[in-house]
N, C-alpha and C positions, 0 to 999 in steps of 0.2 A: 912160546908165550903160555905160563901157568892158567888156569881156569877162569880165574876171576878177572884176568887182564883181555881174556877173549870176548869175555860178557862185557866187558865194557866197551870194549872195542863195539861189539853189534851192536849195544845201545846208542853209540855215538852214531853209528852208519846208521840206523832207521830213527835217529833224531834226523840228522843236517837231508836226509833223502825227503822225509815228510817238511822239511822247511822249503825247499825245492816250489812248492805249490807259489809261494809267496811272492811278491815282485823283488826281493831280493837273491834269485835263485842262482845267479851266473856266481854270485861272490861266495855264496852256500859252497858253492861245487867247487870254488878254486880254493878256498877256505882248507876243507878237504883233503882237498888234493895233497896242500902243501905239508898238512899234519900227517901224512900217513907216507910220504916223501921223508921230514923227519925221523920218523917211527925208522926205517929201514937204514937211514942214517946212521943211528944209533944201534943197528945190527936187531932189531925186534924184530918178529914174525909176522906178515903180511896177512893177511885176508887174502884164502886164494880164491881165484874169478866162479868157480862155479858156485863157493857158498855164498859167496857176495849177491851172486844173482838167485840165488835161493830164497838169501833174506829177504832181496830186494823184492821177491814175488810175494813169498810167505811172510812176510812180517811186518811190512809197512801198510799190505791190502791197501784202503780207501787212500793212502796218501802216496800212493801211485799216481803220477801225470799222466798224460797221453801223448804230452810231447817230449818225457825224459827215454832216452837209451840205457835202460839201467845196465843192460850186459856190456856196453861200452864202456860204463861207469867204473863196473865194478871189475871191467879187463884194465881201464888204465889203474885203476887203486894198487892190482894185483903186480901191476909189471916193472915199477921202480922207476918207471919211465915218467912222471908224472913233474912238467917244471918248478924249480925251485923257489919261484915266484910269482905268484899268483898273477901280474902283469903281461908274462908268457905263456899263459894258457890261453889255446884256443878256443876263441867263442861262435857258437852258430847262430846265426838266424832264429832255427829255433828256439834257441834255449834262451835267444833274450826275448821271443815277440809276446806280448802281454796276455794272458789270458782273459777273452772274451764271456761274460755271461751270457748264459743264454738268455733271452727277452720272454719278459714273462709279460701276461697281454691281461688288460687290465679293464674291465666295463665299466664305461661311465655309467654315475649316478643317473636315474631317470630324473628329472628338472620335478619338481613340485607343482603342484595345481594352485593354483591360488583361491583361497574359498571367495565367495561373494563380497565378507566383511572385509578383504585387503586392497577394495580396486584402491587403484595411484592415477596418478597426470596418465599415464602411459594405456593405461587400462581401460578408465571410466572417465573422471572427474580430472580439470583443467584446475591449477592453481587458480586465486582469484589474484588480482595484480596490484598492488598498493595503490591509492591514489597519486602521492608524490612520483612514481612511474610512467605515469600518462601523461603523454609529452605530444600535443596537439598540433606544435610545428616539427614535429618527429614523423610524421607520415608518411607512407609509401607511395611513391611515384604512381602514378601521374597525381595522385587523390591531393596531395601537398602541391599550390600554387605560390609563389614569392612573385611577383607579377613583376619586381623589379631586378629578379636574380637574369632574366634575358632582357635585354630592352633595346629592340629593330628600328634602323631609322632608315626610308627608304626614300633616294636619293639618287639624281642622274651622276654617275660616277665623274664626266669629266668637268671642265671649266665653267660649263653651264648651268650643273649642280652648285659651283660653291658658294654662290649667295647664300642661297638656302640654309647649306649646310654650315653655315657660320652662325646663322640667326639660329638656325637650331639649336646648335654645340652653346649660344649662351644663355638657352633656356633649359639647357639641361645641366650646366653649371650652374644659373642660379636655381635650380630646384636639386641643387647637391646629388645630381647624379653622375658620378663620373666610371661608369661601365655599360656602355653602349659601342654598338657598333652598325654601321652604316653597312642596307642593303641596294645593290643596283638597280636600279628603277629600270623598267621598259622603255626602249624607245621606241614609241607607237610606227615612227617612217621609216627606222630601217630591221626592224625585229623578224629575223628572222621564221622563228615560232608562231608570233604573233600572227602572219602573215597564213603558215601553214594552216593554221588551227582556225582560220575565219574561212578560208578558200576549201575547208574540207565540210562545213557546216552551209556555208551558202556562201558562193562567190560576191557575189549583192550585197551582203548583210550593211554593210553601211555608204550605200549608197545614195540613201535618203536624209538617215538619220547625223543628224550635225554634229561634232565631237563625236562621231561613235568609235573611231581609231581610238582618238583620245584615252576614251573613258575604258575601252576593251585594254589597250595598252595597262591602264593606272591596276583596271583587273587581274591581270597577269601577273604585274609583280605582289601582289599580294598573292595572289595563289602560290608563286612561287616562295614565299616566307612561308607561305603557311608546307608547303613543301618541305622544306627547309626544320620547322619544328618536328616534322613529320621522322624525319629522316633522322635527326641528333637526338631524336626521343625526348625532348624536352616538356616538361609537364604543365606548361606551359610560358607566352612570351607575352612583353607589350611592345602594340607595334603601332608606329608614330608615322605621318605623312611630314615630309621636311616644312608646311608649312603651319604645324604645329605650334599653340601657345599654350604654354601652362600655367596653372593657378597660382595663387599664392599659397604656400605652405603644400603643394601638391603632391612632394616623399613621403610626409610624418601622417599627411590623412589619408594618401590611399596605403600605406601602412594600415591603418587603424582598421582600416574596413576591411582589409585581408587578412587580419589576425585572428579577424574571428565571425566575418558575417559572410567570407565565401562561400556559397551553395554549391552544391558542383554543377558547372557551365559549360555553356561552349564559347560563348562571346559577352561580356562585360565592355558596356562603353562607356568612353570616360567623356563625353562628349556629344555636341548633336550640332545641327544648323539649324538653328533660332528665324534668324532672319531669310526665309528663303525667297532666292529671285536677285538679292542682293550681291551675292557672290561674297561677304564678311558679314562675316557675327561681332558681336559686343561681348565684352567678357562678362562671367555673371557675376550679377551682384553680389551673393552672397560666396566669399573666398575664405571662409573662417571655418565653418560649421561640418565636423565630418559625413562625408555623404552617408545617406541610404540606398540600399542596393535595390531598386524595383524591376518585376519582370515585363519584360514584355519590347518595344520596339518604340524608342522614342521619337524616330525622325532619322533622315539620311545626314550622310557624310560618314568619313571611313576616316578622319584624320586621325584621330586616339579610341584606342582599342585594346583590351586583351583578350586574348584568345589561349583557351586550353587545346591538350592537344584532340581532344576530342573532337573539338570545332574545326580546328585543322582539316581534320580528314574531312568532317562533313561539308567544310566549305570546297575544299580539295576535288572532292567527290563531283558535289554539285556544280559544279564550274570548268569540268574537263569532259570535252572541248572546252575552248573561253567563249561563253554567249552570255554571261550576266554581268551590269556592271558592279564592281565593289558595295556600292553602298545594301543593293537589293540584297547582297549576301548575309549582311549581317541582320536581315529583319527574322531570317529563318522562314521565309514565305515562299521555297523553291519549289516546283514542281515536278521536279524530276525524279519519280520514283523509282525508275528504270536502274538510278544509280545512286541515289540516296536517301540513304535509311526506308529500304524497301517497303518495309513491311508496318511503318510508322504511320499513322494517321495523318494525312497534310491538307486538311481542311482544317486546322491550328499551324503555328508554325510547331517544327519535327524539332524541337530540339530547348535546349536549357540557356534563352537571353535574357540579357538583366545591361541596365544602364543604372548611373551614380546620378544622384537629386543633390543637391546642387550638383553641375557639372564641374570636372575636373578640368576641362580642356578646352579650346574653341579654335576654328582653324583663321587664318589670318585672310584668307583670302576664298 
């Protein structure tokens, strides 16, 4: 091979050797291979293996790999031996595994200070909230009462219940309520609880007193609804005695007074005994006029009630053991400090009652 067919020859070997680096390097090499296979073909002079690996040291420098064999390289180039198809050359592991960078390591940015003039929500100052936003039957449990989204009707479960519970169901149909559900009433003679809860307080206790089964019985199951909101978290219920009569228009006005004249409470009555001694009340006169809510303790009877679940507990509270009857619960005049509302003043009643003027309810018997 004359001079100028040599130099080109090297120039081609430390070309396709510095292509080598690149992810196309196995087809570089058989590339190669197959041209210099040709070359000898045609009876041309070879590149012999020590200048090959000469050049391959001296001449390519920096485009030198660390995973290429150049003296293997440049022994197959040399020995004619090199297949005629680039498909039959042998490929290593090496020569095809990709070349890794090394990781170069990189310091975050230090985060900015924020000067005094940028506080945000997050920092200082709370967006203000549109009016059209503030949504007053949006509230957060317990604080939002619908006194008609729970409404308890307490009721002797069997055959003996169902008078009751029939005159009830058509004063709750005609006052358009139709989502109620009946709670089991105590039965004062064979209540097991009952029984316990009087014999661990004073085996006597109603030994004197006339109806006092009765009345501890009727207190029970109230305690136990009020248990009952206690326990389903309900923010509050209205709880009805099966022998329950209600007003006229009685949904749309205790509607109206719960839309927007709720206080927070513990017991709202809808109801009182008017005529006491008689054992029935009179409906009240006036069945039109949306009530007002006043505070304070109108008179006994326990037939129509709401109760938040605050009142719950505190009736709860106050009442376990069972020694008070229903009605005394809802004046808020307990005295039992030992277990409710500790630490509350109770020379006032301990707690937040209010009854409806006109009344909503009256009991039939």
């Amino acid at each position: 091979m004359d001079r100028t067919k040599r130099k080109t020859a090297k120039e081609q070997f430390r070309f396709f050797l510095c292509r080598i680096e690149s992810k196309k390097r196995t087809e570089v090499v058989l590339a190669l291979g197959t041209a210099e296979h040709n070359r000898k073909a045609q009876g041309e002079t070879s590149l012999s293996t020590s200048e090959s690996a000469t050049n391959a040291k001296g001449k390519i420098g920096s485009c030198e790999s660390p995973r290429l064999n150049t003296t293997a390289l440049a022994a197959a180039l040399g020995s004619g031996a090199w297949p005629a198809s680039p498909a039959e050359a042998p490929v290593t592991p090496a020569d095809t595994a990709p070349l890794t960078p090394a990781p170069v390591a990189v310091e975050a940015p230090e985060p900015e200070k924020p000067s005094p003039a940028e506080f945000n929500a997050s920092s200082g100052f709370l967006h203000r909230v549109p009016e059209e936003e503030v949504r007053l039957d949006k509230l957060p449990r317990p604080f939002y009462c619908d006194p008609l989204e729970h409404v308890i009707v307490i009721n002797l479960q069997d055959e003996r219940g169902k008078p009751k519970r029939d005159s009830l169901a058509q004063e709750l149909e005609k006052a358009e309520i139709d989502s109620y559900n009946f709670f089991p009433a105590v039965d004062h003679e064979i209540d097991e609880q009952l029984k316990s809860e009087m014999s661990a307080q004073d085996p006597q206790l109603c030994d004197t007193l006339p109806k006092c089964k009765s009345t501890l019985g009727r207190a029970l199951s109230h305690r136990q609804v009020h248990e009952k909101i206690i326990a389903e978290q309900w923010s509050c219920a209205m709880i009805l005695e099966d022998h329950a009569k209600l007003a006229e228009n009685f949904t749309s006005r205790l509607r109206e007074v719960a839309r927007d004249s709720f206080p927070g409470f513990d017991v709202i009555q809808l109801g009182r005994c008017e005529a006491k001694g008689t054992g029935k009340d009179a409906p009240p006169k006036d069945q039109s006029t949306v009530p007002t809510l006043f505070q304070g303790w109108p008179g006994r009877c326990a037939h129509a009630y709401v109760a938040s679940i605050y009142g719950a507990v505190s009736m709860a509270q106050a009442n376990t053991p069972i020694s008070l009857g229903r009605d005394v619960l809802l004046s808020g005049n307990h005295k039992y400090e030992n277990r409710f509302r500790a630490h509350v003043d109770h020379k006032k009643p301990a707690g937040s009652y209010w009854y409806t003027d006109p009344a909503l309810s009256w009991p039939s018997e």
